[in-house]
C-alpha positions as a Markdown table, in Angstrom:
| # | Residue | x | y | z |
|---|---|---|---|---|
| 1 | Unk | 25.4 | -53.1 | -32.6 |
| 2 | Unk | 27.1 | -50.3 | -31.3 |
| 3 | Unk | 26.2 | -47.2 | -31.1 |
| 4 | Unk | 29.8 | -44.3 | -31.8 |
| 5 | Unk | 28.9 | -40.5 | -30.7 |
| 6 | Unk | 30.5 | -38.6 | -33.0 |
| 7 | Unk | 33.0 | -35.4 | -31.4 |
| 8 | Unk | 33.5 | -32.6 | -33.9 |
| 9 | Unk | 36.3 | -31.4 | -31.5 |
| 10 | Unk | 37.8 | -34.6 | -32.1 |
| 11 | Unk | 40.2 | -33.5 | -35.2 |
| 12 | Unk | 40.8 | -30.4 | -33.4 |
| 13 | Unk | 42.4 | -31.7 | -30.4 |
| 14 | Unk | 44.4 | -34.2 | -32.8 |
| 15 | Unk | 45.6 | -31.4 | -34.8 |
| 16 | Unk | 46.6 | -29.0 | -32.0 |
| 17 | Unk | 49.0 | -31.8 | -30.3 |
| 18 | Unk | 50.2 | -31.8 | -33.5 |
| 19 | Unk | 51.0 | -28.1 | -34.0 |
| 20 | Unk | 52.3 | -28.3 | -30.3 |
| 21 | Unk | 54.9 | -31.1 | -31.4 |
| 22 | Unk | 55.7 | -28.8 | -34.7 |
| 23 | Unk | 56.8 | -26.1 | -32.8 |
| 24 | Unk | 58.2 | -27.3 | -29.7 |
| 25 | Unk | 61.1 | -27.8 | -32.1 |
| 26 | Unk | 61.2 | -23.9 | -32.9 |
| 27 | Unk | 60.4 | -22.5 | -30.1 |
| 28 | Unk | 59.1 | -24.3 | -26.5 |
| 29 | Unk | 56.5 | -21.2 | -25.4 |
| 30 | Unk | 54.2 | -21.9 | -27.5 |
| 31 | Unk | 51.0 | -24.1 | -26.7 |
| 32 | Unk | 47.6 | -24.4 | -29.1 |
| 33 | Unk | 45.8 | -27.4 | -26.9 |
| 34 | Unk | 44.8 | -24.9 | -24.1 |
| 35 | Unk | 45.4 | -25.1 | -20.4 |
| 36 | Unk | 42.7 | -27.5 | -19.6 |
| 37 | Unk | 43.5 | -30.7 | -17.8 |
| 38 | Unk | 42.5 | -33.8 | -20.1 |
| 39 | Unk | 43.6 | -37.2 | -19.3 |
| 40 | Unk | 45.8 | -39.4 | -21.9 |
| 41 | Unk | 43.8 | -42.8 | -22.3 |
| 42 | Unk | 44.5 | -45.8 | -24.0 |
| 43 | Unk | 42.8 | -48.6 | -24.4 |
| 44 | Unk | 43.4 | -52.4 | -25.3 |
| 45 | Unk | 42.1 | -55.8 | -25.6 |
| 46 | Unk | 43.5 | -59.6 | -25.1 |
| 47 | Unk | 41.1 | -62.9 | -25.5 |
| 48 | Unk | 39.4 | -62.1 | -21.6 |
| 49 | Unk | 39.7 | -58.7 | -21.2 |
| 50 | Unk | 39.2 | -54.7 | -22.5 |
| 51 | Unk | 41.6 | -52.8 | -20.7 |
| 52 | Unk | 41.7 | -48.9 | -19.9 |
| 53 | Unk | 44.2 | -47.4 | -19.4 |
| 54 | Unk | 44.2 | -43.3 | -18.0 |
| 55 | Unk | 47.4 | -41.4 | -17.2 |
| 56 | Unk | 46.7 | -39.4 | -14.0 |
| 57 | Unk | 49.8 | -38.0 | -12.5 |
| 58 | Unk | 49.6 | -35.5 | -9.8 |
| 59 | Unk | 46.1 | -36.0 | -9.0 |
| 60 | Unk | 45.0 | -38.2 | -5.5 |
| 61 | Unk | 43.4 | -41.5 | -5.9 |
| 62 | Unk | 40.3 | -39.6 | -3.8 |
| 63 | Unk | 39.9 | -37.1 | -6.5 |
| 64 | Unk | 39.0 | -40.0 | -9.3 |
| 65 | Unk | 35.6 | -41.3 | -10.2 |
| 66 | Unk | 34.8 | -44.0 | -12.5 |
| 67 | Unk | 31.2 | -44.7 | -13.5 |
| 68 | Unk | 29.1 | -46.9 | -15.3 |
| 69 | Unk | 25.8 | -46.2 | -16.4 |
| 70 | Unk | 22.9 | -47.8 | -18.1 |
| 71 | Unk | 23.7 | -47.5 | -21.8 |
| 72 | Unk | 27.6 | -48.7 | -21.0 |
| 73 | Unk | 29.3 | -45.3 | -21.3 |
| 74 | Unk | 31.9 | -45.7 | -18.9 |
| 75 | Unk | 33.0 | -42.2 | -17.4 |
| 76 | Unk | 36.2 | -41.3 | -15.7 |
| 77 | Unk | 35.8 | -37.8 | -13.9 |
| 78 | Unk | 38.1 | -35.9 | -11.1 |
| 79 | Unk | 40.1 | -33.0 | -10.9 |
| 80 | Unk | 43.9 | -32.2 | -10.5 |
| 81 | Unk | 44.2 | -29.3 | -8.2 |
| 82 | Unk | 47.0 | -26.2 | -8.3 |
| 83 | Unk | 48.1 | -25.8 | -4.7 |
| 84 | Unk | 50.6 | -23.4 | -3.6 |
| 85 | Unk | 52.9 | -24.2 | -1.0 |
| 86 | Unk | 52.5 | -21.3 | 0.8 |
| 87 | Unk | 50.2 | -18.0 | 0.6 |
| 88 | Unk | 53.8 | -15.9 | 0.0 |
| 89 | Unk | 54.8 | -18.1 | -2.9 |
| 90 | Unk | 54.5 | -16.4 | -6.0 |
| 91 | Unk | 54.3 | -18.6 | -9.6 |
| 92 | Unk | 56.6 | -17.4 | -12.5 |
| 93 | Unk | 55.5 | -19.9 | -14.6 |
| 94 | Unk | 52.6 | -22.6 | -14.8 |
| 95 | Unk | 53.2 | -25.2 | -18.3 |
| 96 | Unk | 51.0 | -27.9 | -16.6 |
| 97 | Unk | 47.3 | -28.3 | -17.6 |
| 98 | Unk | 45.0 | -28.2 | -14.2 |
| 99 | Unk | 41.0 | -28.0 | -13.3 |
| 100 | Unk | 38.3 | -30.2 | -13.7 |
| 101 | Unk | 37.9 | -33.2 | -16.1 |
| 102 | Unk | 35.6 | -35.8 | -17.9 |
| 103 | Unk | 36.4 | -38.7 | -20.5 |
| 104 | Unk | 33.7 | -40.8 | -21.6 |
| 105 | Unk | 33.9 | -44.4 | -23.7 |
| 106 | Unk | 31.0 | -46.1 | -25.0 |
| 107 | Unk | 31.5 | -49.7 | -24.2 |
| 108 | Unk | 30.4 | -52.8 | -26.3 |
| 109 | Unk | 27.5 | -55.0 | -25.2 |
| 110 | Unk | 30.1 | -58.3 | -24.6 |
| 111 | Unk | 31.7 | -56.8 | -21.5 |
| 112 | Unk | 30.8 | -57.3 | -17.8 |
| 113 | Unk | 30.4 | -53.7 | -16.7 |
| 114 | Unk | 29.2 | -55.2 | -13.0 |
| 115 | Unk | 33.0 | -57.1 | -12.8 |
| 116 | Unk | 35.3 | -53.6 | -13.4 |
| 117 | Unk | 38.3 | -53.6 | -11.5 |
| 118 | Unk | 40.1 | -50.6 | -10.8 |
| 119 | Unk | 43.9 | -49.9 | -9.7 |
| 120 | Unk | 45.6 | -46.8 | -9.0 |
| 121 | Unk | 49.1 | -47.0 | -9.3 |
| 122 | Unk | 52.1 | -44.3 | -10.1 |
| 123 | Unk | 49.4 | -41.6 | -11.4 |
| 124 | Unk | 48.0 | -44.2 | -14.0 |
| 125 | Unk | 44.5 | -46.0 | -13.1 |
| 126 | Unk | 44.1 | -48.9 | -14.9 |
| 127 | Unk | 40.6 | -50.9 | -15.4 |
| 128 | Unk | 40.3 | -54.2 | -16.5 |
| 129 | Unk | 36.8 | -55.5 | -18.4 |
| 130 | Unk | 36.0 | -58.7 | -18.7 |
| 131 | Unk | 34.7 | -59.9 | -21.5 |
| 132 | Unk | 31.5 | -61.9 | -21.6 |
| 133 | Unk | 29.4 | -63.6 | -24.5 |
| 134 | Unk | 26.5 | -61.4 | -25.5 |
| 135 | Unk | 23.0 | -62.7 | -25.2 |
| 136 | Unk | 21.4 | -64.2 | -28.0 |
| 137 | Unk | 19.3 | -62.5 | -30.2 |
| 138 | Unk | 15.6 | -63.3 | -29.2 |
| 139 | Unk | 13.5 | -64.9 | -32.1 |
| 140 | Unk | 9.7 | -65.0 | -31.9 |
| 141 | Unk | 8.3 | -67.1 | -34.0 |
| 142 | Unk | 5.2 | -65.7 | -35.7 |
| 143 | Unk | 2.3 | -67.9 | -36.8 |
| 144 | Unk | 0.8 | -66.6 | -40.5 |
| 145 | Unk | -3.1 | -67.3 | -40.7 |
């Protein structure tokens, strides 16, 4: 069984893209999601494999981490850096998101999480999880006096 966190920011975030796509059509300047830097993720399946896919554009392979820990919540963590060309340059305008980030996935119990592989191509990292049968459930037998 698996366990789900629940996210109470969840809807939020679903319904600020929303409002963002409502009224890029009237007027472009305005933004509800905020200027933080969060990842797009999506994630598949086929008969061998879960796959993860995380759209990372501008940010350098060295600034990604991907971790998995003991209760199989994988974790992809970085940060996509603002750098000026030069110390004279001036911004007029900034529309990308940058700073820190964090995105973590609860994974189920039939995937190798010791067998990841990871590649970093184009500003997208892409993981690839093999699947695995779970263990059998462990039955005891209990004698009744």
């Amino acid at each position: 069984m698996t366990i789900m966190r629940y996210d109470p920011f969840r809807s939020f975030e679903r319904m600020a893209r929303r409002m963002n796509e409502l009224f890029k059509t009237i007027t472009p300047d305005i933004n509800f999601e905020g200027s933080t830097f969060k990842p797009r993720v999506d994630i598949f399946e086929d008969d061998k494999n879960v796959y993860v896919q995380a759209e990372l554009s501008g940010i350098k392979k060295d600034d990604v981490k991907v971790t998995v820990n003991d209760d199989n919540v994988l974790t992809i963590s970085g940060e996509k850096k603002f750098e000026k060309k030069s110390e004279s340059e001036t911004t007029l305008r900034t529309e990308r998101a940058f700073g820190k980030f964090m995105r973590s996935f609860i994974l189920p119990d039939n995937l190798d999480k010791n067998a990841i592989t990871a590649n970093y191509e184009n500003g997208v990292l892409n993981l690839a999880i093999p699947k695995i049968e779970p263990p059998a459930p462990k039955e005891i037998e209990i004698k009744v006096n």
